[in-house]
MIGU-231403 format. One record per atom (N, C-alpha, C, O, CB): residue in three letters; x, y negated, z negated. Coordinates in steps of 0.05 Angstrom, whole numbers, padded with zeros to 5 digits, always signed. Each point is the difference from the previous one (the first is absolute). Glycine has a CB too. Layout:
N
ALAXYZ...
This chain:
167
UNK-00281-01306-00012UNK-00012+00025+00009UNK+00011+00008+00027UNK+00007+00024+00003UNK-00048-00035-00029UNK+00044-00011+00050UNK+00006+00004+00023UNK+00032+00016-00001UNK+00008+00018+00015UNK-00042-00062+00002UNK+00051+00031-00041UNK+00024+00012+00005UNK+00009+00028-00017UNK+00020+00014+00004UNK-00010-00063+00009UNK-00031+00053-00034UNK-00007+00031-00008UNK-00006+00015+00015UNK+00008+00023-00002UNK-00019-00032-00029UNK-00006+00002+00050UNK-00011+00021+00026UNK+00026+00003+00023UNK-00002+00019+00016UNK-00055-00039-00019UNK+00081+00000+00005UNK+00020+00001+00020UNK+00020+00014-00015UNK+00020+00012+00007UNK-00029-00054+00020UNK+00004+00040-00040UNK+00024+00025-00034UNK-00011+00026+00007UNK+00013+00020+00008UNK-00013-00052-00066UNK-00019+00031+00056UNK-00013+00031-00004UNK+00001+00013+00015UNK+00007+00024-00001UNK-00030-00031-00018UNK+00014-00014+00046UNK+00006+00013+00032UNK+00027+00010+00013UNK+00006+00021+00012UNK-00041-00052-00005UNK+00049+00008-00014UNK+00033+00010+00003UNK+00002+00026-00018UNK+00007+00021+00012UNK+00014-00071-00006UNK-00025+00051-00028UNK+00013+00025-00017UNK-00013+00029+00012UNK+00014+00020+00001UNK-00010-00053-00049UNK-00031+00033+00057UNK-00002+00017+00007UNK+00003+00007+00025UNK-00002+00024+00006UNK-00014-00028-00039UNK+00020-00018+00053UNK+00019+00013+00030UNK+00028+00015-00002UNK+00010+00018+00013UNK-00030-00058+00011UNK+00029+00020-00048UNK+00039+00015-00007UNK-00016+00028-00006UNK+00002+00015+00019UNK+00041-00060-00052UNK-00059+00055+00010UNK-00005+00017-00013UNK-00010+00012+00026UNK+00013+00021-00002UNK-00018-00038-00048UNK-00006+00020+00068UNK-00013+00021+00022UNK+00023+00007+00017UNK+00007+00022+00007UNK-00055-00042-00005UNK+00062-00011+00004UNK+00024+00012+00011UNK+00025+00020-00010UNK+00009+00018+00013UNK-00026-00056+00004UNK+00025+00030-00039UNK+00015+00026-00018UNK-00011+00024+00009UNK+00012+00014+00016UNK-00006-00038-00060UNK-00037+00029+00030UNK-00022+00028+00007UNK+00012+00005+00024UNK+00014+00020-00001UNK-00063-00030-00018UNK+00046-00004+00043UNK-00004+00016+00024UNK+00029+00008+00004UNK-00003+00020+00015UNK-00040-00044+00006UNK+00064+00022-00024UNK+00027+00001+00002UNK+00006+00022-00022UNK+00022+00012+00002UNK-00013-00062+00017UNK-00024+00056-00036UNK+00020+00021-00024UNK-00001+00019+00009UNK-00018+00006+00015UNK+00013-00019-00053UNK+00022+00028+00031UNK+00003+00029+00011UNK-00010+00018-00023UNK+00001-00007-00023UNK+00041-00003+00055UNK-00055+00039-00021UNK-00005+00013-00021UNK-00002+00027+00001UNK-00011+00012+00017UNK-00005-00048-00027UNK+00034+00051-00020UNK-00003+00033+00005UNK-00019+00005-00008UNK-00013-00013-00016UNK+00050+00029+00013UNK-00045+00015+00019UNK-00034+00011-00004UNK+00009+00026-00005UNK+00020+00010+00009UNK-00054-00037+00026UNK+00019+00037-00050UNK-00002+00023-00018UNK-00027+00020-00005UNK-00015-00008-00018UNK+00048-00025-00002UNK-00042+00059+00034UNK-00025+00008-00003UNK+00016+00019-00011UNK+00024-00002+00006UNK-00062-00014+00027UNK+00026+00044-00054UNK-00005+00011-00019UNK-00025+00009+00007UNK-00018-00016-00006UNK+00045-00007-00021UNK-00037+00049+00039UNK-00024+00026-00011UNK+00014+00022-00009UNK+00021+00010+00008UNK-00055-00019+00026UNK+00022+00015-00050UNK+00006+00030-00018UNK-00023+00017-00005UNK-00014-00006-00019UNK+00049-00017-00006UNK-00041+00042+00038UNK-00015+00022-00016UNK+00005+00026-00010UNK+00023+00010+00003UNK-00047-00031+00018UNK+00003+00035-00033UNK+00013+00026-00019UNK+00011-00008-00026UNK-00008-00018-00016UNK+00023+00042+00056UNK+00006-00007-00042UNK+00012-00014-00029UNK+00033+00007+00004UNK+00013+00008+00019UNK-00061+00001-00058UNK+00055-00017+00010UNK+00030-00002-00014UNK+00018-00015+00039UNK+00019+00009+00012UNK-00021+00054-00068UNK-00011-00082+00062UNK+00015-00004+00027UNK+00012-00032-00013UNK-00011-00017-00015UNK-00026+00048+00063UNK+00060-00031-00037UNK+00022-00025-00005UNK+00013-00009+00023UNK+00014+00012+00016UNK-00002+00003-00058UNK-00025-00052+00041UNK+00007-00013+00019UNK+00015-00040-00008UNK-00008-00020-00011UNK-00036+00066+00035UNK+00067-00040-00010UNK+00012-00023-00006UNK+00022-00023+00024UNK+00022+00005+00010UNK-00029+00029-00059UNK-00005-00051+00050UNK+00000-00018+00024UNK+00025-00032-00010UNK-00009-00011-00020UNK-00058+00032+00036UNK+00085-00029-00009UNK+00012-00022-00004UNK+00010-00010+00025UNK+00012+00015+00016UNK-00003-00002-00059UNK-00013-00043+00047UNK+00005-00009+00020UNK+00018-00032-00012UNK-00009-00010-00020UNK-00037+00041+00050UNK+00066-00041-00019UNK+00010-00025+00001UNK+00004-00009+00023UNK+00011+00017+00013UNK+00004-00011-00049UNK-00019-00026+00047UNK+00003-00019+00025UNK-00022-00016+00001UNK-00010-00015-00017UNK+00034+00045+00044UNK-00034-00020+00006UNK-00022-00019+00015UNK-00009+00025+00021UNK+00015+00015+00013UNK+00008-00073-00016UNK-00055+00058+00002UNK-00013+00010+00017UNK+00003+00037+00003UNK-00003+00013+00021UNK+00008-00067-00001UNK+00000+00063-00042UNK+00010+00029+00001UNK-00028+00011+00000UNK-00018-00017+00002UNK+00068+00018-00028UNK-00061+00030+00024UNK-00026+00007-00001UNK+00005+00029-00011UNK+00020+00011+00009UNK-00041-00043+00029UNK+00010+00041-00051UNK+00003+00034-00018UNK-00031+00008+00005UNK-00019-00017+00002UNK+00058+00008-00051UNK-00042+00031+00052UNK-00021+00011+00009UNK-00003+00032-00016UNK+00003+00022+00012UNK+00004-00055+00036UNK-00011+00031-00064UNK+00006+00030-00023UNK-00039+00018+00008UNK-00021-00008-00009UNK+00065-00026-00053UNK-00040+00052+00076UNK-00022+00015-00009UNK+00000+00035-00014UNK+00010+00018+00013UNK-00024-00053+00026UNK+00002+00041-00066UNK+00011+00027+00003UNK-00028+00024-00002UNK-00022-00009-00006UNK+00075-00011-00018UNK-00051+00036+00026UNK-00031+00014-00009UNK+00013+00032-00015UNK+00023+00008+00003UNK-00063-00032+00049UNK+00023+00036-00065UNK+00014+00022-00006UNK+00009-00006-00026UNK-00004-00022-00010UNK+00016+00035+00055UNK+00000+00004-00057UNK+00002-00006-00033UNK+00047+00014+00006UNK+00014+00014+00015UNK-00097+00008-00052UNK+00088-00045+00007UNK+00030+00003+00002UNK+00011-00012+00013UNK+00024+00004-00004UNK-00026+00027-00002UNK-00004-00049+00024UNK+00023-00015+00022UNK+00009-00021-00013UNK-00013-00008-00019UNK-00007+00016+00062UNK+00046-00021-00036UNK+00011-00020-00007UNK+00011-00016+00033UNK+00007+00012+00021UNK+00005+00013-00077UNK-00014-00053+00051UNK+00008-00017+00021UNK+00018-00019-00005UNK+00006+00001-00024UNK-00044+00005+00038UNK+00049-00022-00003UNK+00024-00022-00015UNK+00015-00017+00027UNK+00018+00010+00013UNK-00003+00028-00061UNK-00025-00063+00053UNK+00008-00016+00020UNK+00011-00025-00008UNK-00010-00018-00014UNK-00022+00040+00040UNK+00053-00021-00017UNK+00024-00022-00012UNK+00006-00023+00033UNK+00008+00002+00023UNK+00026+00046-00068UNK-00040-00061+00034UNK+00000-00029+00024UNK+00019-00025-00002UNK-00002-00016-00019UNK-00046+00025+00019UNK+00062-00010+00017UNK+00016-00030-00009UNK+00008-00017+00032UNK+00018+00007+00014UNK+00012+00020-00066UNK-00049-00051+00059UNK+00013-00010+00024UNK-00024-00006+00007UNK-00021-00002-00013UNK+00063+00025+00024UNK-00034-00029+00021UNK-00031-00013+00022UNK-00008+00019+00006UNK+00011+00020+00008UNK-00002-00056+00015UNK-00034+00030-00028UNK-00014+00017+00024UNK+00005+00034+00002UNK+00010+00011+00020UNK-00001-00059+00007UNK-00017+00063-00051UNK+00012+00027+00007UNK-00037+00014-00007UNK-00018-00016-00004UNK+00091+00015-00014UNK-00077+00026+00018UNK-00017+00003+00006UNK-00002+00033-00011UNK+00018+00013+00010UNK-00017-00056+00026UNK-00016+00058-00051UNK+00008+00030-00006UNK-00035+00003+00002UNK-00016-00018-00004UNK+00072+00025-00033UNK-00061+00019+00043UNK-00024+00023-00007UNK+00008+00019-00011UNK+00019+00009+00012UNK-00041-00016+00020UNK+00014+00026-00060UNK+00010+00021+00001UNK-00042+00017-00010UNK-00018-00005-00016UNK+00095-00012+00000UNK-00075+00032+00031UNK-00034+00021-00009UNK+00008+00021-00009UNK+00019+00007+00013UNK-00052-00015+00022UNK+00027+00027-00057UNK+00010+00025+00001UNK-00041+00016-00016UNK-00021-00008-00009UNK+00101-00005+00000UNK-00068+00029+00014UNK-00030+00017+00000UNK+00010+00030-00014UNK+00024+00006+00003UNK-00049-00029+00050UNK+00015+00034-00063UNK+00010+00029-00022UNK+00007+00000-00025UNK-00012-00014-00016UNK+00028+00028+00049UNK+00002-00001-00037UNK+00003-00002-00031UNK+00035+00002-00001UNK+00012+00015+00015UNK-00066+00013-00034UNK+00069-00048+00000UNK+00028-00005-00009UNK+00016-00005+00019UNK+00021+00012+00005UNK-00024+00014-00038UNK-00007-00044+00047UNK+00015-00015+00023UNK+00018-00030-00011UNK-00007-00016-00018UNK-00036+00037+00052UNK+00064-00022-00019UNK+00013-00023-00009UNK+00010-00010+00026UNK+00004+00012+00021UNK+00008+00003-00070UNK-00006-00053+00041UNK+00010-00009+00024UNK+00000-00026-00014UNK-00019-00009-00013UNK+00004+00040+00056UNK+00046-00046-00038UNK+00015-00014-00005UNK+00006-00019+00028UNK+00006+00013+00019UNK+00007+00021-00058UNK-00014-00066+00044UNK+00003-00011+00023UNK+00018-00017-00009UNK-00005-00009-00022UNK-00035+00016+00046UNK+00067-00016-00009UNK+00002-00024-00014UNK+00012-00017+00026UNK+00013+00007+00019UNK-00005+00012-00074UNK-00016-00040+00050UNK+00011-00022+00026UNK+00018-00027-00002UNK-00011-00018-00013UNK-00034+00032+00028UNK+00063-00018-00008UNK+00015-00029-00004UNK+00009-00007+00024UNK+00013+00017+00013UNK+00003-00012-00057UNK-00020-00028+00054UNK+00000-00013+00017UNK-00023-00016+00014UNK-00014-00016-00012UNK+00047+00045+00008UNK-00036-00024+00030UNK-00021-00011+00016UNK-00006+00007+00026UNK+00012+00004+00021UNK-00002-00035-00045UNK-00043+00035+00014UNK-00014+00018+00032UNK+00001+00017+00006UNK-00003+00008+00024UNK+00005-00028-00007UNK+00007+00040-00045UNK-00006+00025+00004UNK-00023+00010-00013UNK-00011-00016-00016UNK+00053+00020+00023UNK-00052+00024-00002UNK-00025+00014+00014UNK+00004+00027-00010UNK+00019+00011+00011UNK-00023-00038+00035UNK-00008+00042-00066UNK+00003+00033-00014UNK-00024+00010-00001UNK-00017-00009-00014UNK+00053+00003-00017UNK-00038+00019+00041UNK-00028+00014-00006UNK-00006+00035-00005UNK-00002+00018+00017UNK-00010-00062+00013UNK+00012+00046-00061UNK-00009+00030+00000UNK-00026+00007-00009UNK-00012-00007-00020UNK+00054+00015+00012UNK-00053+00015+00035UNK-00019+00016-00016UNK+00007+00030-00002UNK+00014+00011+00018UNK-00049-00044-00004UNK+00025+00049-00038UNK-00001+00027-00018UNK-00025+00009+00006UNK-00018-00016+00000UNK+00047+00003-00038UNK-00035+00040+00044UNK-00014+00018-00014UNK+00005+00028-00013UNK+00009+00018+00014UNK-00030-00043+00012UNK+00018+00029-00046UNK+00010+00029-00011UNK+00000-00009-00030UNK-00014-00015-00014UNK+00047+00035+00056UNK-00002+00007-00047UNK+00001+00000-00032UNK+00029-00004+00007UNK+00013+00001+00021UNK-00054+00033-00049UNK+00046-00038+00006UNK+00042-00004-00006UNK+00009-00022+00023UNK+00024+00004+00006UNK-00009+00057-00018UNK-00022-00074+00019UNK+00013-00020+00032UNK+00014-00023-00009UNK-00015-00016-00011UNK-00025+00023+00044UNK+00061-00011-00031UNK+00011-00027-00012UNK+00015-00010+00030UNK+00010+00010+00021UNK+00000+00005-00084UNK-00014-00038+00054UNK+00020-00022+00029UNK-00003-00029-00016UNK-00012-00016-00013UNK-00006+00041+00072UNK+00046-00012-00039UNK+00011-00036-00019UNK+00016-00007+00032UNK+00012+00014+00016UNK+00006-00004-00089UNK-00026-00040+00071UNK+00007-00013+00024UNK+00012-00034-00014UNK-00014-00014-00014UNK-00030+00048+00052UNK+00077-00043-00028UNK+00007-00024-00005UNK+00017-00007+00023UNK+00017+00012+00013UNK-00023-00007-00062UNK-00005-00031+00048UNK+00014-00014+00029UNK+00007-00024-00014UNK-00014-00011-00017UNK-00015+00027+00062UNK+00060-00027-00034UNK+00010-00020+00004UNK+00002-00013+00011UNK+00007+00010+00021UNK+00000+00001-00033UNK-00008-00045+00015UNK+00002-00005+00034UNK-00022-00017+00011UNK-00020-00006-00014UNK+00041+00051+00019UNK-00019-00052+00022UNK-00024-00006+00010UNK-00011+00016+00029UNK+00018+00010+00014UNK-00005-00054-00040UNK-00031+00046+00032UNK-00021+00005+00005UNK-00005+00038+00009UNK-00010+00013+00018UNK+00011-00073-00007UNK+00012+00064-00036UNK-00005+00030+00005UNK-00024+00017-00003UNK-00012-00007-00021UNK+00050+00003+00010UNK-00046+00018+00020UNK-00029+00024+00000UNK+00007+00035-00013UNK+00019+00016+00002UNK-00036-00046+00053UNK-00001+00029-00065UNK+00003+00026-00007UNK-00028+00018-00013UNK-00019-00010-00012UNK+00070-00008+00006UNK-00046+00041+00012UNK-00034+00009+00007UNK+00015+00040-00017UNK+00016+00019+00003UNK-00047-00063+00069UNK+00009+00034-00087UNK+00009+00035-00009UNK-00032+00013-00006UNK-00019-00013-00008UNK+00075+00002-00024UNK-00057+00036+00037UNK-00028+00017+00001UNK+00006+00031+00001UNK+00012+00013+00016UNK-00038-00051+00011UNK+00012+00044-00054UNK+00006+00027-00005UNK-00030+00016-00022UNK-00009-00004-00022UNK+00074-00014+00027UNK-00071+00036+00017UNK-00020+00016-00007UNK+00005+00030-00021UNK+00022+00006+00010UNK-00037-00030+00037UNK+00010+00040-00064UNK+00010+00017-00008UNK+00007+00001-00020UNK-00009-00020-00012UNK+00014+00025+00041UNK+00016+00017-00050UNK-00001+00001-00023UNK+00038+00001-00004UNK+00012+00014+00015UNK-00072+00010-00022UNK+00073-00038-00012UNK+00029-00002-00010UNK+00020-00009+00021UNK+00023+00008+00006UNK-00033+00030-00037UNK-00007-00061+00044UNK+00017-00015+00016UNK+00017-00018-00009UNK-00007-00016-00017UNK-00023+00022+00042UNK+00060-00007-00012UNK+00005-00033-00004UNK+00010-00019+00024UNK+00002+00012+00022UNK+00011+00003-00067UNK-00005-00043+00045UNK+00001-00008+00019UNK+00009-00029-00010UNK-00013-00014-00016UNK-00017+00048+00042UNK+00055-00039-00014UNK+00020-00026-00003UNK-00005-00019+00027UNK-00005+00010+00022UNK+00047+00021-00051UNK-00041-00053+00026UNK+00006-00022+00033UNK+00021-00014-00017UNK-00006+00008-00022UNK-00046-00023+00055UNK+00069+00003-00035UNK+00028-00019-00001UNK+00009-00011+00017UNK+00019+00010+00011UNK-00007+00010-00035UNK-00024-00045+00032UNK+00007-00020+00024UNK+00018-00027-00015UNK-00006-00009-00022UNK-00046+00022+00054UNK+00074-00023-00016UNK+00007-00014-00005UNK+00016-00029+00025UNK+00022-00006+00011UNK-00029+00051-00052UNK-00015-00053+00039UNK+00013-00019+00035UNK-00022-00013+00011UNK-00022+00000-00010UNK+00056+00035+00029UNK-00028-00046+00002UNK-00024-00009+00012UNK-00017+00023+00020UNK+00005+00023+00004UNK+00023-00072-00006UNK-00042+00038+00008UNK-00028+00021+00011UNK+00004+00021+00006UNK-00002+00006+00024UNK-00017-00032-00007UNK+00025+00044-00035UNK+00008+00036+00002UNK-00038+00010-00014UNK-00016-00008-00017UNK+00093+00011-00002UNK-00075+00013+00032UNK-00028+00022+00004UNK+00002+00021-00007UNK+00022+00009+00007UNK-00034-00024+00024UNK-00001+00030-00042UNK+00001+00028-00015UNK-00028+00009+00000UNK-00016-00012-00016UNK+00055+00002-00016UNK-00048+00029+00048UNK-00021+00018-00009UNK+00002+00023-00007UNK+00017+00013+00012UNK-00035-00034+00009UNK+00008+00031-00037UNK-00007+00031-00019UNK-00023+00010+00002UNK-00021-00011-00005UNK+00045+00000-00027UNK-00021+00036+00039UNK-00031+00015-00005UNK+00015+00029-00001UNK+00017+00009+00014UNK-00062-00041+00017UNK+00024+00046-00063UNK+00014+00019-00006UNK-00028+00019-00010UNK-00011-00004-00021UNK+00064-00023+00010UNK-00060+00044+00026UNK-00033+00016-00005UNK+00015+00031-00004UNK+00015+00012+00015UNK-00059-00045+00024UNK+00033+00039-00062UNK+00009+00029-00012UNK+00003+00001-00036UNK-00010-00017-00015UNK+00040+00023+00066UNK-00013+00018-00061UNK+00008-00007-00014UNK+00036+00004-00009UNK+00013+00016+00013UNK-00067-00013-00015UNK+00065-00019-00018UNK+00024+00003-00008UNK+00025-00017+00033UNK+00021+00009+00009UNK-00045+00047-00052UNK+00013-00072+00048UNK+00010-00018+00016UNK+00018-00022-00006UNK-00010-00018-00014UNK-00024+00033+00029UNK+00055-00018-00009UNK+00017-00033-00019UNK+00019-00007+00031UNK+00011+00016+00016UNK+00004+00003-00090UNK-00017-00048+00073UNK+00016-00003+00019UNK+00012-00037-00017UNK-00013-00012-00017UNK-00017+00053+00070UNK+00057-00049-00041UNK+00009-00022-00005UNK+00008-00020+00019UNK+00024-00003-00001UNK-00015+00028-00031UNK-00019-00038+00045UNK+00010-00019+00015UNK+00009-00025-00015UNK-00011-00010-00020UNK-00017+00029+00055UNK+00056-00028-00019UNK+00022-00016-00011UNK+00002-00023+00026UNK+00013+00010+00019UNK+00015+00033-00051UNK-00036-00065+00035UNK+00005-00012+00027UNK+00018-00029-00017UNK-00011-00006-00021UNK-00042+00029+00060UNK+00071-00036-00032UNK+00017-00017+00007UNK+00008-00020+00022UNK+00006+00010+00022UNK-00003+00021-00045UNK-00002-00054+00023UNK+00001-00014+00019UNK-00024-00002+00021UNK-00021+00008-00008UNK+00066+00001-00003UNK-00043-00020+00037UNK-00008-00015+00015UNK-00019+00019+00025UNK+00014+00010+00018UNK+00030-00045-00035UNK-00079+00041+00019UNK-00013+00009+00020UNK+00005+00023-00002UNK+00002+00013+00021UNK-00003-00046+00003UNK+00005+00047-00053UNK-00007+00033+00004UNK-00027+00013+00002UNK-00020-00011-00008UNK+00057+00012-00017UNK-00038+00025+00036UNK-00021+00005-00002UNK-00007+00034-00004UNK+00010+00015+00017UNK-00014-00063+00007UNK-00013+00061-00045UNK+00007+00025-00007UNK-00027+00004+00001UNK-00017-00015-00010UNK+00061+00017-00017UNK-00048+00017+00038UNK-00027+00020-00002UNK-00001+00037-00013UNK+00007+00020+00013UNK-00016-00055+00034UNK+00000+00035-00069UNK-00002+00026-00009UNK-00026+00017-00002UNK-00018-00010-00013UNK+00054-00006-00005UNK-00039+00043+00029UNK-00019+00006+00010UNK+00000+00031-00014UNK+00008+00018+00014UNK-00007-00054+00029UNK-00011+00044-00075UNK+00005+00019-00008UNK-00023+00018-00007UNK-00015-00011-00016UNK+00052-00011+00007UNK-00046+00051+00019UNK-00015+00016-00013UNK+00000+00024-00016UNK+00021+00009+00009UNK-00031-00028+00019UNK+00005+00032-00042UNK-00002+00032-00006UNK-00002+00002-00024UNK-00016-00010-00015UNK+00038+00026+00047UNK-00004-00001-00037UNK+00004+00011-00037UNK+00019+00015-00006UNK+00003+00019+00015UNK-00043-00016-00023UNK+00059-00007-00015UNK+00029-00004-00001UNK-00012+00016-00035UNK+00017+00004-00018UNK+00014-00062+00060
């Protein structure tokens, strides 16, 4: 009995210790309204997707591969779209939408890049394309019929776009 209880005990310190050491991707999903489509994939360690949408028609889609990367995307209105995708490590995307027609799509390569896109209004679009280490990109685009593309490459870029009206 004494050495079933030193079995058991050992197996479950290995077993807590594994636990406390595993790494793990996290995945939240809200949807309200209707016909809204949302889809989240992660491979590595420790990635996190954060999908919220409200409003009817939106679609979402966050593609993850690596350490530690991290996306938000919210959109609010009706037939909004937004696409994230990340490979590497310690990077950081975050979009929020309000309106109708708004799509952004944001993909970083690399490590520890940021990128932040926000667009209010109706038949927007809006690109980030980072590729390097810690390059930064913010977007904000309030109006309607707005599109802008940022393209960053290599090493400590940093782009700020700052767009309003109606086109």
């Amino acid at each position: 009995m004494k050495r079933l209880l030193s079995t058991a005990a050992a197996a479950l310190m290995v077993f807590s210790l594994g636990t406390a050491h595993a790494d793990r991707n996290r995945v939240r999903v809200d949807q309200s309204g209707y016909s809204n489509g949302a889809a989240a994939a992660q491979q590595g360690d420790r990635n996190g997707t954060v999908i919220v949408q409200g409003g009817r028609g939106q679609y979402a889609r966050g593609v993850q591969s690596g350490y530690n990367n991290f996306l938000r995307m919210d959109q609010y209105g009706t037939r909004n779209s937004v696409t994230t995708g990340q490979i590497g490590e310690n990077n950081f995307a975050v979009t929020g939408q309000e309106g109708r027609n708004l799509r952004a799509d944001t993909l970083q390569t690399g490590y520890g890049n940021v990128s932040g896109i926000a667009q209010i209004g109706t038949n927007n679009t809006a690109v980030a394309d980072q590729d390097g280490v810690n390059n930064t990109s913010g977007i904000i685009q309030v109006g309607n019929g707005q599109d802008v593309m940022v393209r960053q490459r290599g090493e400590g870029n940093i782009s700020v776009v700052v767009q309003s009206g109606y086109n």
